[in-house]
Structure formats: structure tokens, C-alpha cells
N, C-alpha and C positions, 0 to 999 in steps of 0.2 A: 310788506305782507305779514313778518311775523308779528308786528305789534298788531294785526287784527284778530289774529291769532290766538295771542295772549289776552286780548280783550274777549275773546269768547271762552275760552277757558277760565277765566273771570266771572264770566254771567253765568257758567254750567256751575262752577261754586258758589255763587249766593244764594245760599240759602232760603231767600224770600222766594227768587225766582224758581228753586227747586218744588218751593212749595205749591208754585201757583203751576208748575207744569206737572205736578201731581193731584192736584183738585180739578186743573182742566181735562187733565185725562180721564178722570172718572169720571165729569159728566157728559163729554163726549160719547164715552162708551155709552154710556145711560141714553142720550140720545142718538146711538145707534141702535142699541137694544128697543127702541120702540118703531125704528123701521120692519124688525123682525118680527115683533107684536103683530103688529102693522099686516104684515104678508101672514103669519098665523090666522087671524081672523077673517081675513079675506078667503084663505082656504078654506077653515073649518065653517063657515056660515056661505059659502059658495059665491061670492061675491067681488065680480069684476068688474073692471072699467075700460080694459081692453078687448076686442074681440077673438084675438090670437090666445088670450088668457084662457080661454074657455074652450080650446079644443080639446082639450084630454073629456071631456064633459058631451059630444057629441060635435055634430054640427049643425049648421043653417038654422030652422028655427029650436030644435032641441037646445040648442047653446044660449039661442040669446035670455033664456032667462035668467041667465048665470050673469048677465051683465046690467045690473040692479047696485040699488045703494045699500046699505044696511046698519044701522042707526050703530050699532059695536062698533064697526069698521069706521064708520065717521067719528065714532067718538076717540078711540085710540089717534087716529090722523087729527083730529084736532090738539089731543095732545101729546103730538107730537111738531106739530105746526108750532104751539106754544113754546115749546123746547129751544124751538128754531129762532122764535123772537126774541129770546131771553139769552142763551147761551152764547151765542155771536157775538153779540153786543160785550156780553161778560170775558169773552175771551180777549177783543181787542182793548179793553177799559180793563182788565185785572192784568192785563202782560205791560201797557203802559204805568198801572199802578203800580205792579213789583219794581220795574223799573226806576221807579217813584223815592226810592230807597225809605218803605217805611220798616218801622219795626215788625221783626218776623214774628212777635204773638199776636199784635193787631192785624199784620195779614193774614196769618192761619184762623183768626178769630172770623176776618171774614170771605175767606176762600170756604172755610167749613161750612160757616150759617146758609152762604151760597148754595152750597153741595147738597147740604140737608134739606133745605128747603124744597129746591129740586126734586128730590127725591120724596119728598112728601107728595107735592104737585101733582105727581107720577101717578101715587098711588091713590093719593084725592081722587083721579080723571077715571083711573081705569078700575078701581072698585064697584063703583064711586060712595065716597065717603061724605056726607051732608055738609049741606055749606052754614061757617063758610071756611071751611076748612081750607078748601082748594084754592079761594079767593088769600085766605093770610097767607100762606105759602108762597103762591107768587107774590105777594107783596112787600113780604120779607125777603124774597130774591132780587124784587126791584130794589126793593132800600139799598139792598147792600152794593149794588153795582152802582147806583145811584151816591152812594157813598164814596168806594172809589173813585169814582169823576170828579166828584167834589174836591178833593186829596191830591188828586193827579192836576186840577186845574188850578187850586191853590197852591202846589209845590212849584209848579212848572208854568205859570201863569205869563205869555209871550204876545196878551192881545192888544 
């Protein structure tokens, strides 16, 4: 048991991996922050998808107009749906990549592009900023996770 121990006390000092559980928490948060977005618009434009959501709002028919789509609130859930296809993925393929033992400025090189990119994305959707803004941003999030695989399958290569 204590050499499991000491092997994790190991992984918490590598540095690579410090980095990547520092770039993955920020965009975690980031994609939690658009759940909040998310339920902000749905309030401030009156628009639910539950019927329970709409009692402070009356009831019986008074309510149900409250339970409507509204092109803001799909568009924030779209990108945040977006979020959700990109970041997962990045999370399992950048903790196998740190793992990967590459050099800590090629990983922070691309844990950052990652992160930024992201964050661009974000703000591409919820401006929205003309395309194709929105489209390079995700696409430069793919590369880079699409990179790491590459790295991770060339280091570690067991097929």
C-alpha cells in the first residue's frame, strides 16, 4: 500500500500533470459557467421547458406560455452542448497525454491553445462574433486534442 502511495505523491509532483489539472479546471469551470448562462436566460427571456418551472409565473393556462423555446436560450445550450463534446474527450486524451511523459512546455503549449481556444468559442456563440470565427476556434481545440491522441498513441502504442 505505501508504494501506491508514493506513486501518487509522484503524479501530484509532475509537473506536466499539474499543468494539465490546472488547464482542465479552468475549463470545467468555464463549462459550468455556461450552465449558469444557460438558467440566466431562461429566466430573464421567460422561457421554460418544464411545467413546474413556471409556477412563480401563474398557473394553468397563464403559465404555459412561459413554456416556449427561445432562439438566446438555444443558442447558449448549444454552446454549451459544444463544450460538452470537446471537453470530455480532452479531459480523458490530455490526463492519458500528461501521463504520456511529454515535455512540460509542449504540454502547457497545448493545454493553453486548448483553453484559449475554448474560450474564444464561448464567446464566438454567445456574442456572436461572425464566422468563422467560432468554426477556427473549435478547430483549433480539435487539433490540439487530436494532437495529443496522436502522442499518446505514438508513445504508448499496444495495438
Amino acid at each position: 500500500r505505501s508504494g501506491e502511495m508514493a506513486k501518487l505523491t509522484q503524479l501530484i509532483d509532475n509537473e506536466v500533470f499539474r499543468a494539465y489539472a490546472t488547464y482542465a479546471t479552468i475549463v470545467l469551470l468555464k463549462m459550468m459557467l455556461m450552465s449558469l448562462i444557460t438558467a440566466y436566460f431562461r429566466i430573464s427571456r421567460k422561457a421554460f421547458v418544464n411545467p413546474e418551472d413556471t409556477a412563480s409565473f401563474g398557473k394553468g393556462e397563464s403559465a404555459k406560455k412561459y413554456l416556449r423555446t427561445d432562439p438566446d436560450v438555444e443558442r447558449v445550450r448549444r454552446g454549451h452542448m459544444n463544450d460538452l463534446e470537446n471537453i470530455v474527450p480532452l479531459l480523458g486524451i490530455g490526463l492519458l497525454y500528461a501521463l504520456s511523459g511529454p515535455e512540460l512546455s509542449t504540454a502547457l503549449l497545448h493545454f493553453r491553445i486548448f483553453t484559449g481556444a475554448r474560450i474564444v468559442h464561448t464567446f464566438a456563440y454567445l456574442i456572436p462574433l461572425p464566422q468563422p470565427s467560432r468554426v477556427l476556434s473549435w478547430a483549433v481545440g480539435y487539433a490540439v486534442t487530436i494532437s495529443m491522441a496522436y502522442k499518446v498513441l505514438k508513445t504508448t502504442l499496444y495495438l
